[in-house]
Structures are given as structure tokens and as C-alpha cells.
C-alpha positions as CSV (number, residue, x, y, z in Angstrom):
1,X,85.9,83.8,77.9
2,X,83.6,87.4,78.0
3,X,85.5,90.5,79.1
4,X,84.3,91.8,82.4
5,X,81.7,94.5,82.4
6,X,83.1,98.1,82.4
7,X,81.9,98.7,85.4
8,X,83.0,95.5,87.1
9,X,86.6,96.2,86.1
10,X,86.3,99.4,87.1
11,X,85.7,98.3,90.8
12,X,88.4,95.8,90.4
13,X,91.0,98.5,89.6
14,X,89.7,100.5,92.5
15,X,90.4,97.6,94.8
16,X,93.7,97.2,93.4
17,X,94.6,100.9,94.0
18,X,93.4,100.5,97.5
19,X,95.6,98.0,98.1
20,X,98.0,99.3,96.9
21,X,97.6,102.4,98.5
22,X,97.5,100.9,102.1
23,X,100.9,98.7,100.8
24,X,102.5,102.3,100.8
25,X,101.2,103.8,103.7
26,X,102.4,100.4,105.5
27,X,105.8,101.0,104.3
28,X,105.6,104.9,105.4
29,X,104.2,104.5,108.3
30,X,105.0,101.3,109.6
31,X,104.4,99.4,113.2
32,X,107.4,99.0,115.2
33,X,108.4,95.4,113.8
34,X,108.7,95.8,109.8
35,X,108.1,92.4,109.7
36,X,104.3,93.2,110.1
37,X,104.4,94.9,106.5
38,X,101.9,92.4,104.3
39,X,103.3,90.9,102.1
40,X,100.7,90.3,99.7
41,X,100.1,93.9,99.3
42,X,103.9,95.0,98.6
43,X,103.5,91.9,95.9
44,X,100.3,94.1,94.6
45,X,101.6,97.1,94.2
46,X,104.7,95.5,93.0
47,X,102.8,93.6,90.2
48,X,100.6,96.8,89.8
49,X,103.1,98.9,89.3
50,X,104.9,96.2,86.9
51,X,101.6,96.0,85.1
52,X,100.9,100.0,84.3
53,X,104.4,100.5,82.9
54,X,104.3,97.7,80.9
55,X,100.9,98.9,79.3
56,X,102.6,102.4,78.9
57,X,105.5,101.0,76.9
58,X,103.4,99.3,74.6
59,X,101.5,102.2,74.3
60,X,104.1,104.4,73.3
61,X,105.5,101.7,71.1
62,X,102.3,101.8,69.4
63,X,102.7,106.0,69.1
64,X,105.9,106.2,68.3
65,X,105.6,103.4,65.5
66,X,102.7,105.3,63.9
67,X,104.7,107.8,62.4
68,X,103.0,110.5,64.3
69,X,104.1,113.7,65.8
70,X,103.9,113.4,69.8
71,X,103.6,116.3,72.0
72,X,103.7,114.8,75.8
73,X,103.3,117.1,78.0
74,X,103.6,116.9,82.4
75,X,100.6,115.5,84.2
76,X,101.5,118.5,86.6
């Protein structure tokens, strides 16, 4: 099986961020009833989230078996 196009994956990430955005602002700022919260995006975002860390510990596994010297420094 071929790897998507860049670009294609590139929209499908979006979408997935977009989900998962609205999954948050659900939870934030929800109806009255919680039980209107979907579902399938809190799964999303759950499996999203589960997905991106996951990729970052192997990557640092990968940096940190290299023998390199690391400086990480805050995203802020």
C-alpha cells in the first residue's frame, strides 16, 4: 500500500485537529445536558492525543539513544 500524498495527509491532520478542537470547546463550553458532548470526538482527541505522545517518545528514544548532546528548549 502507497503512502498518502503530503499534501493529502496534510488535510487529514487538519481535520483531525479540528475535531479535536471542537471536542474541547464541547467540553469548555458545553450545552446544558453533558450528555450532548460527542462522543466520537472526545474518542479523537483521546486517540490523537495518545498518538502524538507516543510519536514523541519514540522520538526522543531515538535522540537520546544516539549518543548526542540534546538541548530542548520551551516552545514558549
Amino acid at each position: 500500500m502507497s503512502a498518502q500524498p503530503p499534501v493529502i495527509e496534510a488535510l487529514d491532520r487538519l481535520n483531525q485537529i479540528a475535531s479535536c478542537q471542537q471536542a474541547v470547546s464541547d467540553l469548555l463550553i458545553p450545552e446544558t445536558d453533558l450528555h450532548v458532548v460527542n462522543r466520537d470526538r472526545l474518542a479523537g482527541l483521546l486517540a490523537f492525543l495518545d498518538a502524538e505522545s507516543q510519536l514523541a517518545r519514540e522520538q526522543l528514544a531515538v535522540v537520546l539513544n544516539s549518543g548526542k548532546i540534546v538541548t530542548i528548549r520551551s516552545a514558549r
